[in-house]
C-alpha positions, 0 to 999 in steps of 0.5 A: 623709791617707795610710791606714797600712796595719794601719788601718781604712778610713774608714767602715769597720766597728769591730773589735768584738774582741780577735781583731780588733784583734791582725789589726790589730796584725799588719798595722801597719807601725810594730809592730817599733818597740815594741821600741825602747822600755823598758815594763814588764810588766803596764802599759798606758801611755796616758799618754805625752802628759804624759810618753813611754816611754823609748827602750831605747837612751838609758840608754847615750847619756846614759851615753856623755856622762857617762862618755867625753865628760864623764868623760874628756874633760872640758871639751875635750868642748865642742868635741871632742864637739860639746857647743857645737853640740848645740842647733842640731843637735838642732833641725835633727834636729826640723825634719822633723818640725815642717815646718821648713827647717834653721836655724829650731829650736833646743832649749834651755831649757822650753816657759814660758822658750822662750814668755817669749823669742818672746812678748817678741820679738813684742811688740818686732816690732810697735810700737804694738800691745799686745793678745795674744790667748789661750785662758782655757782654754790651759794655765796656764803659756802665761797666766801667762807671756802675763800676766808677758811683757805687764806688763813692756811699758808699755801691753801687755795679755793678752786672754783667748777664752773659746775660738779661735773668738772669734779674728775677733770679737777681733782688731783693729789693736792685736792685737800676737799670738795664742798658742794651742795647737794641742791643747787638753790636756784636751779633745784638740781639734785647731785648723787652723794654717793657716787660723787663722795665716792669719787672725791674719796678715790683722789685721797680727798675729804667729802663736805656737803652742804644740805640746806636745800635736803635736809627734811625734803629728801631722804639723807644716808650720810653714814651708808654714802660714807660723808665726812662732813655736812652742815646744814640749816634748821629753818628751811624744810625743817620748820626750825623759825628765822635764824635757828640753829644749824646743824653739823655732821662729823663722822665718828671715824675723824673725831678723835684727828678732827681740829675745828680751828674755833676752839670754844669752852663748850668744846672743850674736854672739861669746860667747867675746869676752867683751864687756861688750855685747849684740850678738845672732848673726845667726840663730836663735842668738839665741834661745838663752840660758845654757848648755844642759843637756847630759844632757837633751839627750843624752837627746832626742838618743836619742830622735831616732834612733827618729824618724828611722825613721818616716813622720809620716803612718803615725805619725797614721794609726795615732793616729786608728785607736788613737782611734778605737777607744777612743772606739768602745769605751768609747761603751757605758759612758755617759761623756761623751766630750769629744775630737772624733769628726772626724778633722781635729779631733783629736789623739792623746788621748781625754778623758772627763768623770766626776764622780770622775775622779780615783778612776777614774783611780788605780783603774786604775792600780792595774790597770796602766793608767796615764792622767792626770786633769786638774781638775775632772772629765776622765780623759784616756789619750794614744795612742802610736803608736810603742809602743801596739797595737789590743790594748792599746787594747782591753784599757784600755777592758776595764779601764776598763769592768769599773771602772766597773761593779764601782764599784771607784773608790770605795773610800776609797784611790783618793780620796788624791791626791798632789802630782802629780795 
């Protein structure tokens, strides 16, 4: 891996002050693009894995399609704005970074819809096989999609790994495919795409990954790692706002045999014939389903226009550095910190277990440091490179430990939990 500049050299000694740290900031070639974004005053955001910061300029381009293209004009904008082309387009704008030749992305639909599609599409690729091999510990919506893909295909079933590294002793003849997340979300570790795709091609299966937790943090290379499949998200690292599209990466060797059991007019061959039968376009337009939603789109379509301006391995040379560091401060406070210490084990977020992680969590919310908590005892902080600096790295893990040893978390308020938690 390339060393960004404005990071530590490796084995190098940690900075061990604010002073430190701001020389860092100083010298991080991505610091101008702080200012592409939108942060309010008096917030620390370590929370941008589960949704990103808003990029300064989308209010105006999703403003653009509601008032011109929309407002003015009105259905012509199919055409006339590119609205029609908008989800090979956006996709063909995310293969540099997902390491994908043009004509294998679209952007359409959530991660569950996409990995229902290309789940369904890679059972039907390999007849006589029922076994799909995923994590017990995966995120539940790729379960619960696996559970509900398998029982709608006479004899297919969900296998469950207590973790990928059971994946040599579970793969067999009747493995049809593997899902798996490149990132667990809640510990932070990073598997090896090539070498486990690799692996599942060996036993005649068929590779799926889920990148929610990559995808605009760490540098991607579907094509060279030879990946069948991939879904992913647009609002977490790629800034695309709550609820944007998702993503779906087919590669061009299964597109003319990929079925997609959700056989929508915009996957169609001639969708404007109007014709009472299915009959899939030729490319990765078939995996598109119904009409996309454009004002989401808008949105992630801004969003590119920042990631077009950056390099992939400065992007994760300043994530390793902006993780390593928290770990190295937050070492003293006794948590257990459950991300992995290697580098090439890691991706862009710091998970720590607590018995009352929960209260710790709205405690330092209430300080302006917002992170997450995921059941039963892990307070997780993502780490943005576009917008977070050593600085505020530092000033988080000050935060964190003055909480903890004040005992702040304990008062009775920080134990509420909403909905969302």
């Amino acid at each position: 891996m390339t060393q960004a500049p404005g990071t530590p050299a490796p084995g190098s000694r940690a900075p061990r002050t604010r002073e430190e740290c701001a020389a860092l900031d100083a010298a991080d070639p991505l610091a101008a693009l702080r200012e592409e974004f939108t942060l309010p005053a008096g917030v620390l955001y370590l929370d941008g894995n589960s949704l990103g910061a808003l990029p300064r300029h989308t209010p105006a381009r999703v403003a653009r399609m509601i008032e011109e293209e929309w407002g003015n004009g009105l259905i012509r904008s199919w055409n006339d704005a590119g609205w029609y082309e908008l989800p090979r387009r956006l996709g063909n704008r995310l293969s540099p970074l997902l390491g994908a030749a043009p004509g294998q992305v679209v952007v359409c639909d959530s991660t569950s819809v996409n990995l229902f599609k290309v789940l369904g599409a890679a059972l039907r690729l390999r007849p006589g096989r029922s076994a799909v091999l995923a994590e017990r510990a995966a995120f539940p919506t790729d379960l619960y999609i696996t559970e509900g893909v398998t029982s709608l295909f006479d004899g297919a079933r969900a296998e469950l790994l207590g973790s990928a590294a059971e994946l040599d002793d579970r793969l067999g003849p009747d493995t049809a495919a593997v899902v798996l997340s490149h990132v667990d979300y809640r510990t932070g570790e990073l598997l090896d795409m090539a070498a486990v795709t690799a692996r599942v091609h060996a036993a005649g299966a068929l590779m799926i990954w889920d990148v929610c937790h990559t995808a605009g943090a760490v540098p991607l290379a579907f094509d060279a790692c030879d990946v069948d499949f991939a879904v992913g998200c647009g609002y977490k690292y790629l800034n695309g706002g709550p609820g944007a599209p998702a993503f779906l990466y087919a590669a061009e060797r299964h597109h003319a045999d990929a079925r997609q059991p959700l056989s929508g007019w915009f996957g169609h061959a001639r969708p404007f014939a109007f014709e009472p039968g299915y009959e899939p376009v030729a490319d990765i337009g078939r995996f598109l389903t119904g009409t996309p939603p454009l004002l989401g789109m808008a949105a992630l379509d801004a969003s590119l226009d920042v990631w077009e301006k950056v390099d992939p391995a400065e992007v994760r040379a300043k994530s390793l550095s902006l993780t390593s560091l928290f770990m190295d401060l937050v070492e003293p406070l006794g948590l257990d910190v459950v991300t992995p210490r290697e580098t090439d084990l890691r991706g862009s977020q710091v998970a720590l277990r607590h018995e009352d992680g929960y209260a710790v969590v709205q405690a330092l919310i209430e300080r302006g440091v917002i992170g997450d908590f995921r059941a039963p005892d892990l307070i997780r902080f993502g780490f943005t490179p576009l917008y977070l600096s050593h600085t505020d790295v530092f000033d988080a893990a000050r935060h964190l430990a003055e909480v903890l040893e004040s005992g702040e978390w304990r008062e009775e308020r920080f134990t509420r939990r909403g909905a969302v938690t």
